[in-house]
N, C-alpha and C positions, 0 to 999 in steps of 0.2 A: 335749517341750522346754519347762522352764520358763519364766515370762517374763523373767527377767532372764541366761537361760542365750543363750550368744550366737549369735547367727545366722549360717545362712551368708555374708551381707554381711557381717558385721562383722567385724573383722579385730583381730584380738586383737595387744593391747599386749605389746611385748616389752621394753619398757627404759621408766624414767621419771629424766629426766633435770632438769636445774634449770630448765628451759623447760618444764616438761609440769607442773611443779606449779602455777601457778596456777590453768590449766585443772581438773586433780586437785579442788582447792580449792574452786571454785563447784561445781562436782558433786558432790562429799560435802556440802558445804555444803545443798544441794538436797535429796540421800538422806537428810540428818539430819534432816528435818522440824520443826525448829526445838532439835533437843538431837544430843548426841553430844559438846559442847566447841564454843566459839566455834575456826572455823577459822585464822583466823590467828595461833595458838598450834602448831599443829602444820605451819603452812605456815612459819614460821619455823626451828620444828627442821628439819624438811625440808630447807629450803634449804642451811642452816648444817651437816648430815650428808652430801649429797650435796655441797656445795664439799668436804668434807674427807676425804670416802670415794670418792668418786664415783658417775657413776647406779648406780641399782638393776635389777636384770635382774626382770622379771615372768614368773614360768611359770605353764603349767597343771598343775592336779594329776596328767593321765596322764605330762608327764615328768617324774617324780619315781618315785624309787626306791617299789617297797612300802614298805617299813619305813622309809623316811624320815620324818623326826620334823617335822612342821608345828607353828609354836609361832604359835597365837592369841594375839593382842597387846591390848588397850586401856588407857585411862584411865581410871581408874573415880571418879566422886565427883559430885560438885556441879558442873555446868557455872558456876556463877558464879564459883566460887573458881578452876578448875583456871588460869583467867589469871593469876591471882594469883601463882603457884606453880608457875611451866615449871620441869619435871622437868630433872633433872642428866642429862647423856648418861652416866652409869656409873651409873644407875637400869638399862639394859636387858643391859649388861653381868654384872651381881648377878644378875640374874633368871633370864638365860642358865645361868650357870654353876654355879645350884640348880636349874635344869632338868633339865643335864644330867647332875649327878650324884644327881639321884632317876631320871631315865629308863635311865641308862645307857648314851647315846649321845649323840651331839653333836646338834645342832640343824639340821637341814636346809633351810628357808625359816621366814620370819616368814607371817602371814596377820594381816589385820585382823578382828579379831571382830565391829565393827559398822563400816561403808561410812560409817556419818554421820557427818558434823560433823567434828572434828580428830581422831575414833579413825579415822575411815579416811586423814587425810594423814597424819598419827604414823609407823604403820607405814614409811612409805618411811625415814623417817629412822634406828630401827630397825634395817631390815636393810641400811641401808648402814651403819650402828655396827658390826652382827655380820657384815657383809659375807658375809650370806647373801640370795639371791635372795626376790622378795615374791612370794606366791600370788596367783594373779586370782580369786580367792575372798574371800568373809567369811563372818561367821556371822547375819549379817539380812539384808541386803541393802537396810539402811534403820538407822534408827538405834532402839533401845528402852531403855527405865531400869533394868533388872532384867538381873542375872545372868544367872538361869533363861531370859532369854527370845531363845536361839538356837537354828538349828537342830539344833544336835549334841543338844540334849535334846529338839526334839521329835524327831528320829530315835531316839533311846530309848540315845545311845551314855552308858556307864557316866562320870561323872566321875570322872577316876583322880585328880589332884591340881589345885588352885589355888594358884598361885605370886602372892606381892605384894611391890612394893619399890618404898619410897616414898624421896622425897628426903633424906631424913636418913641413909638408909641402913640399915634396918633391910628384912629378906625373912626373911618369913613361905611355910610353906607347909601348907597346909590340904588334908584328904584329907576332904572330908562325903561325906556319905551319899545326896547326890543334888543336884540342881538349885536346888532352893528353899531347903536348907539352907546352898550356896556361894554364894547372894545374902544372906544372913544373915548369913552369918560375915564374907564377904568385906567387904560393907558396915559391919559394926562396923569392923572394922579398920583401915579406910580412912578412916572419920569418927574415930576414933582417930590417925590420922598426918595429923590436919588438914584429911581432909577431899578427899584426891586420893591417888591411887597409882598405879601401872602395874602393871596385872595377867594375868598366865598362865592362863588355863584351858581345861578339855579338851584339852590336850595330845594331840596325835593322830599318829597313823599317815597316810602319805600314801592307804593302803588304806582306813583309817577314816573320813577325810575325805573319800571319792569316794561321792557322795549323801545328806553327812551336812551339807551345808555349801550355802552360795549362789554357783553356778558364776557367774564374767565379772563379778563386781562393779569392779573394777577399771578395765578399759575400758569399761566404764557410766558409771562415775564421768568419766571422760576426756570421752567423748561426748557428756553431758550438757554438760561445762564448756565442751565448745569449740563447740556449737549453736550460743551467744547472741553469738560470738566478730564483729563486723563483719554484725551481721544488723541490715538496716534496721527490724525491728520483734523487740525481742530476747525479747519474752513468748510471741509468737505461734510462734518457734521453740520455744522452752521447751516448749511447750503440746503440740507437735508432733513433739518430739524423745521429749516424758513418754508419750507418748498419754496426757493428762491432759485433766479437767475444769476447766474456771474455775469457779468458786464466788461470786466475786462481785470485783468492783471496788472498793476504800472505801478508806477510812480508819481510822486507829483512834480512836476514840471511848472506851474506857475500858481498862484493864490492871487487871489483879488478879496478884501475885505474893508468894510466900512462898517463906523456904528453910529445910528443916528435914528433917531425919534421913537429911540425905544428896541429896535429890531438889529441885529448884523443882517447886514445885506454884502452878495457878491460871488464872485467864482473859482472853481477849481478846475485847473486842467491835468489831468493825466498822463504819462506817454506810456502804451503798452511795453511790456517786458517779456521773455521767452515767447513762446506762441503768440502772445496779443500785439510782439516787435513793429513798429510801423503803425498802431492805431493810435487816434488822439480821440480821446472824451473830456468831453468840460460836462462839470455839475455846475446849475443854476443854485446858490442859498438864498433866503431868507429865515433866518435863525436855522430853517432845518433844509436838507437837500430837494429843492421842487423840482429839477430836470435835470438829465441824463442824455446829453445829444452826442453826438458820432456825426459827422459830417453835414450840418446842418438838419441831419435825421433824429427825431426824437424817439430813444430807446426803452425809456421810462420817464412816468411824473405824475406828480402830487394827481390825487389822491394814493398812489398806489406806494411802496414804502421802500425810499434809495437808502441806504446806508453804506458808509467808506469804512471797513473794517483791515484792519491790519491782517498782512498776508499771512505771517506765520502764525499767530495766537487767534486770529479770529477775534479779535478783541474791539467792536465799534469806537472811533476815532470822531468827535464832535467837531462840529466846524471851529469851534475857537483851539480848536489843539491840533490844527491842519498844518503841518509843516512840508515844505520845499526838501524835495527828494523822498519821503517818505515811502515805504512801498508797502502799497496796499490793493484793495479791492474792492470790488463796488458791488455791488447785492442789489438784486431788486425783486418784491416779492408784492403777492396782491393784499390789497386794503380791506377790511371787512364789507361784505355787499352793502351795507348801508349809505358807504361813498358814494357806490355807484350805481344809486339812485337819481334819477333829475334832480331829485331835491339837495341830495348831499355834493354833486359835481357843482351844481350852483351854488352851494355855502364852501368847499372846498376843493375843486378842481381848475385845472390850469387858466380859466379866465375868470376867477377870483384872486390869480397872481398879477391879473393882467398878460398872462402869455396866448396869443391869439391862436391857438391849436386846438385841435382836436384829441378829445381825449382817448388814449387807444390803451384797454388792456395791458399790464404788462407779458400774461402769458400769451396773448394774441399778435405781437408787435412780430411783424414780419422774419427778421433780419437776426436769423437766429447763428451764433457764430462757431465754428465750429470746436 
């Protein structure tokens, strides 16, 4: 049982209705480790698809037909711009319907490709457009900047097409050669239409998607949101809910950001507060938080899931809403074992950021503070 695959206690979501999204909302907000889309862009379409479709039924993948057709769903671009630029609800309609006439069948449930940030609230609004039921599935079970980097490719399943359709109204559809090649193309295309799109890939099988994908992301997301819900001390649920590490207590002390070719790239420094008084951490970004160093010591990192959550609410804080002085918290918690496979650290671990490290458990990391 992987770790975000659900337990027998847990009791799997069956309808997300316009009361269940804000919960929805801080918990992808959570799983996006500071990228995926500022949330409350997709908790608005949310809302706004669900008054006008009504809720959304959540299944799992065994009830679904084999050959039912799962369509992975996101946003793809620049987390600073996609605010800029909320998607037309006849963006998912286009996409659909070059879907399913390169598939050859109609579209069975939506799934969210990545659980963070606004690509996993997006989704509901989505499949209440196509008034097709949402997967309790995705394709990270966290949020990451790159195409290539879900599980359908570390599972080694073939990219049959990439579907894109951006605001204007233009759908594209891309058949590469592989993983690294549909974060390529996809990514031009997308910095091409401004800079945001809604994008199709790995289009799957409901057969195909059973092991290839991150089971229960959905009621995770849920779980997470509603922990902090009336809890007299909402971090320490947090913490409790993540089985998560604290990292330190602070402040922000300095910000470093850039946006260019599609991605924010850059850093945040820390300074500890009460007990943490005297420690400096700087997080590495790329759209979402890849490392977590202390003294040239790395404390946590990608694959494993950093997030900067605000001290008193417990409330995840996105890279693009990182402000100077802030006082927050840094969370680090472990990734689904799929990561931390050879195959998944090679599609998503520290030297597919280019950082020359070693990759070390977050619950194993030495340097435990008191």
């Amino acid at each position: 049982m992987g770790m975000h695959h659900l337990d027998r206690e847990t009791t799997a979501v069956v309808h997300i209705g316009e009361d269940d999204l804000p919960a929805l909302a801080r918990g992808c907000a959570v799983l996006g480790t500071g990228g995926g889309g500022s949330v409350e862009t997709g908790l608005l379409l949310a809302g706004r698809a669900v008054r006008e479709c009504g809720p959304v039924d959540v299944v799992q993948l065994d009830d679904l037909d084999d050959d039912a057709v799962v369509l992975p769903l996101s946003g793809i671009g620049a987390p600073t711009v996609s605010h800029e630029m909320v998607a037309s609800s006849d963006d998912v309609l286009r996409l659909r319907d070059e879907v399913e006439r390169v598939m050859g069948r109609p579209v069975a449930a939506v799934m969210s490709s990545e659980i963070g940030g606004s690509n996993g609230v997006s989704p509901v609004a989505w499949a209440a457009r196509l008034g097709v039921p949402l997967v309790d599935a995705d394709g990270m079970g966290r949020a990451f900047p790159e195409v290539q980097m879900v599980a359908m490719y570390v599972a080694g399943l073939p990219v049959n097409a990439v579907v894109l359709s951006d605001v204007v109204g233009n759908v594209s559809t891309l058949r590469p050669i592989d993983g690294l090649w549909s974060e390529r193309l996809a990514r031009a295309l997308c910095v091409a239409s401004g800079a945001h799109a809604l994008m199709a890939d790995y289009i799957l099988t409901a057969t195909e998607a059973r092991g290839a994908v991150i089971v229960g992301s959905v009621t995770r997301a849920l779980g997470i949101g509603r922990c902090t819900v009336g809890a007299p001390d909402p971090l320490s649920a947090l913490v409790a809910e993540l089985g998560a590490r604290k990292l330190v207590n602070g402040k922000i002390v300095d910000i470093e950001r850039r946006t260019g070719g599609g991605f924010v790239r850059g850093s945040v420094v820390l300074e500890g507060v009460g007990d943490d008084r005297g420690r400096l951490l700087r997080v590495e970004i790329q759209n979402e938080n890849l490392l977590a160093l202390e003294d040239g010591e790395v404390l946590a990192s990608v694959p494993d899931l950093i997030t900067v959550v605000d001290t008193q609410t417990g409330g995840a804080i996105s890279t693009e809403s990182l402000r100077y002085g802030q006082r927050v918290s840094v969370l680090a918690w472990p990734c689904d074992p799929l990561w931390r496979t050879p195959r998944g650290l090679e599609v998503a671990g520290p030297a597919a950021f280019g950082y020359e490290i070693e990759y070390v458990p977050v619950e194993e990391v030495a340097r435990v503070h008191a």
